[in-house]
N, C-alpha and C positions, 0 to 999 in steps of 0.2 A: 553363488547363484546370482547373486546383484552383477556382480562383472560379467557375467554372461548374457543374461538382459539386457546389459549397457550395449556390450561389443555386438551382440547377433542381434539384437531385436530394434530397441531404441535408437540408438545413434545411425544405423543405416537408413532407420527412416526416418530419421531429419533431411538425409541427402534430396528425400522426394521433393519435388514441384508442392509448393505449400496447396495447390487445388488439389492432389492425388492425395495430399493429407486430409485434405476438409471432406471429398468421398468416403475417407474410413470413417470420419467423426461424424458424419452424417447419418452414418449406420449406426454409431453408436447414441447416439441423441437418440435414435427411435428404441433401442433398448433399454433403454435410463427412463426412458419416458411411458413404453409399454408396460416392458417386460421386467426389468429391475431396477425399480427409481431409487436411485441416488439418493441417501439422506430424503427419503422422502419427510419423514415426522419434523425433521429438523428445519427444514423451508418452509414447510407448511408453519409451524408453528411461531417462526422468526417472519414471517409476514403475516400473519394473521394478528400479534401481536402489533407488529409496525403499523400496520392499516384497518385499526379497527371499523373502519366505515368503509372500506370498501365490500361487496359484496362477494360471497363465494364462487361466483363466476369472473371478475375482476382478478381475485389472487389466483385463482387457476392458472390463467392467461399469463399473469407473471411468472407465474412456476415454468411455465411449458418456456416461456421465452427466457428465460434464466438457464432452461436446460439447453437451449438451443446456444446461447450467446457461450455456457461453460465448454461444451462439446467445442466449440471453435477455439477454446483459451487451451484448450488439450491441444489440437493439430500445431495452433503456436506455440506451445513451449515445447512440442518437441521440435518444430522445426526453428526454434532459438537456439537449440545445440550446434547448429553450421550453419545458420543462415550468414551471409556475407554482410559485407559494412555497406556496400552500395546498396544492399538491398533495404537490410534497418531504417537507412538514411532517408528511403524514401517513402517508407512504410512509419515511421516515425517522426513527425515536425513539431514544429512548436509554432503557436497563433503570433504570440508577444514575447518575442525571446529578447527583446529592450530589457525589459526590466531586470535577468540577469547580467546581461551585456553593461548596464548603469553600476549595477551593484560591485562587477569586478571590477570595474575602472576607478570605485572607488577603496578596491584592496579589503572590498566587504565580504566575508567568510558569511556563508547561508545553510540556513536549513530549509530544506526542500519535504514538503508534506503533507500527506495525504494518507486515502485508506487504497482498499482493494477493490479498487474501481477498473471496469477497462483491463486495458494490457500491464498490467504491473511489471511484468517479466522483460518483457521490450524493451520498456524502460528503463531497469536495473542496468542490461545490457549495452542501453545506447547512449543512458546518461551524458558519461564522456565526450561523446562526438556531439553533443546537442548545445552544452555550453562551455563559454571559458573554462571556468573551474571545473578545477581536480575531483572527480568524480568521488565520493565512500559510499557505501550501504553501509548503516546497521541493520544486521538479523542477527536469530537465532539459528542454530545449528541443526540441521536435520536429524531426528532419530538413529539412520543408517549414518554412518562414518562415509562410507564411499560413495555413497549419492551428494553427502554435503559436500564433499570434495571434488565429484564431477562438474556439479553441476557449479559450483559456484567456480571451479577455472573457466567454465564455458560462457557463465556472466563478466566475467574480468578480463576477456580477450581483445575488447576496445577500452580498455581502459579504467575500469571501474574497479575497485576495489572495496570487496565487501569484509567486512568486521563486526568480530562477535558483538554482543551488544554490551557484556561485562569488560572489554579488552579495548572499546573504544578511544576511550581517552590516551590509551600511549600510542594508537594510532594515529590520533591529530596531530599530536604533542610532537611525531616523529616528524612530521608534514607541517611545522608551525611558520616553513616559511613558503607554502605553498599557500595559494586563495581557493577556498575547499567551496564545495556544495556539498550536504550532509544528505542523503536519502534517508527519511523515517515514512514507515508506514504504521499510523497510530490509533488503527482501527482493530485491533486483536483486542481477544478477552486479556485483562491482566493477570498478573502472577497472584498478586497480593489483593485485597477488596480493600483494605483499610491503607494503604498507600497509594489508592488510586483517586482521580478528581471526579465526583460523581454529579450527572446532571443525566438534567430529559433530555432523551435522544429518540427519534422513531419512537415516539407515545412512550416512553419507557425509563423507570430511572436506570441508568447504565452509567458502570466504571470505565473510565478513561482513561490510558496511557498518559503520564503526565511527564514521561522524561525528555519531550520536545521542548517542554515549557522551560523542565530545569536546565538541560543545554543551552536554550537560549540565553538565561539569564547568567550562567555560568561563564562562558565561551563568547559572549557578546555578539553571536551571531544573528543577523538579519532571518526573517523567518516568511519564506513562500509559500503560498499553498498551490499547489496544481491540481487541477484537475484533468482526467483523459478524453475526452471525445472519440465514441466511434466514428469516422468518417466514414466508411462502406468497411467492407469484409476483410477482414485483411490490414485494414488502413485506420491510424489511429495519428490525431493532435492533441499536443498539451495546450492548456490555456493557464497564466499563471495569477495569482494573484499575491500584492504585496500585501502580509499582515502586519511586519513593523519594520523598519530599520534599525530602529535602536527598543531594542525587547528591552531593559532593564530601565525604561520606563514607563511599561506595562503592568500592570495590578497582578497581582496573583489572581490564577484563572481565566483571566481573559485571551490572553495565546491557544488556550486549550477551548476554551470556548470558541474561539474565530474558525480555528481551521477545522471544528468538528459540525458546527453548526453549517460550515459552507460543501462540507462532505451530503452533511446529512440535504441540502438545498438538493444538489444531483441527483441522492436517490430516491428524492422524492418527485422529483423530474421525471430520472428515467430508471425507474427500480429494476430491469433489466441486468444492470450492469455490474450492481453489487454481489457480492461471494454470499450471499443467503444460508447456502451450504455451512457456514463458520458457525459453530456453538458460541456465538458471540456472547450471549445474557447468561453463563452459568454462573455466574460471580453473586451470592448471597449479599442483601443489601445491610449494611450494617444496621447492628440495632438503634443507634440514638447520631442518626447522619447530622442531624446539625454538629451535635459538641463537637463530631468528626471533623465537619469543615471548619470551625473555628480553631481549633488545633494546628489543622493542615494550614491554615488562613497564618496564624500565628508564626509557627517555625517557619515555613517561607518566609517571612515578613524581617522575621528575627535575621533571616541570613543572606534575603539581599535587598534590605531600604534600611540601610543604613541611613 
């Protein structure tokens, strides 16, 4: 049934004019938004928490504009199954792309990171063409076997190469004399509560993905954070920023703090843009978090400040 959906349904209408996509998505915004709202409890609730002072007319207006903005990330990722290179290229820029252009001249291996802001998918796909280095994703694997295998040949056709998130390292290892850019996006719920780096985020104590931090410290890689910009419909820029060049002499936490605090700055900018829809806060807070961080503070410390 998947491959049938692919072949007849999905993938032909990627071929359309991305505008005869955004008419069907337009239609469907107004059903998401009438008639069957999307994870309604779940936005409602993940913004009312995030913005406790704003008022019930405020979060409304995010919600509706959140549906609107999602409805367009649907027309774009399916028309990211055949859209062309010229067209990415120009629907996809970067404000300050020096600072990678600095980093490879210096044969500097990067982690590239951020959350689910904007077009994430675009940029999976256009990575590649956008800087020097050799493109990776780490993700996880989709539920279906053949949607994670579509989809992700149709992200890796300019060059991107995605890997699992367990399988990563004999991925680099194979590329050790390639100048990488690492994509992590390190805004998901975690696996674990108790392996995770826990601080206030959007009002709220929230677990954090902390295996950007440990790559960094690991891999000696330089660590950017990007952020997306909507430019109009359709049209999106990166803007990057430098969080360290040399991460291994950075404190434990502070990597995980920079680039989540400069996440959380955008959406509280422009709440819009963020994936609201994500069961982000299911993660139960540990019973006695301090001894946790002083634990977590310690074996970090124990294994790279020497």
């Amino acid at each position: 049934m998947a491959a049938i959906v692919y072949y007849i349904l999905v993938l032909p209408l990627s071929y359309l004019p991305l505008s005869i996509l955004y008419l069907f998505t337009d239609f469907f915004y107004l059903i998401i938004l009438c008639f069957i709202p999307y994870r309604k409890a779940v936005i409602e609730q993940n913004l009312k928490r995030s913005f406790p002072d704003k008022s019930e007319k405020e979060l409304r207006t995010i919600k509706r504009s959140f549906y609107r903005h999602f409805t367009d990330l649907l027309a774009e990722g399916i028309k990211n199954l055949s859209i062309s290179e010229s067209s990415i290229r120009r629907r996809m820029t970067v404000a300050n792309s020096e600072i990678m252009d600095q980093l490879f001249e210096k044969k500097k291996n990067v982690i590239l990171v951020s959350g689910h802001y904007n077009n994430w998918e675009w940029l999976v796909s256009s990575q590649d063409l956008l800087f020097p280095h050799k493109a990776i994703g780490i993700g996880m694997p989709m539920t279906s076997k053949f949607w994670d295998k579509k989809i992700n040949e149709r992200r890796q056709r300019f060059g991107m190469t995605v890997v699992h998130a367990k399988n990563y390292k004999e991925e680099l290892e194979q590329r050790k004399n390639e100048i990488k850019a690492v994509l992590t996006l390190s805004d998901q719920s975690p696996g674990n509560s108790l392996k995770s780096y826990w601080m206030n985020f959007l009002n709220q104590p929230t677990a954090v993905l902390f295996g950007a931090e440990i790559m960094a410290h690991e891999l000696d890689y330089a660590v950017v954070y990007f952020t997306t910009k909507k430019v109009k419909r359709g049209h999106y820029q990166l803007e990057l920023q430098l969080i360290s060049e040399n991460p291994r002499t950075m404190e434990w936490g502070e990597i995980t703090e920079a680039h989540t605090r400069l996440l959380e700055k955008e959406i509280i900018d422009s709440p819009t843009y963020w994936l609201w829809s994500h069961k982000r806060w299911k993660r139960e807070i540990p019973e006695d978090l301090e001894k946790l961080k002083k634990e977590q503070r310690e074996r970090f410390n124990s294994k790279y400040k020497h």
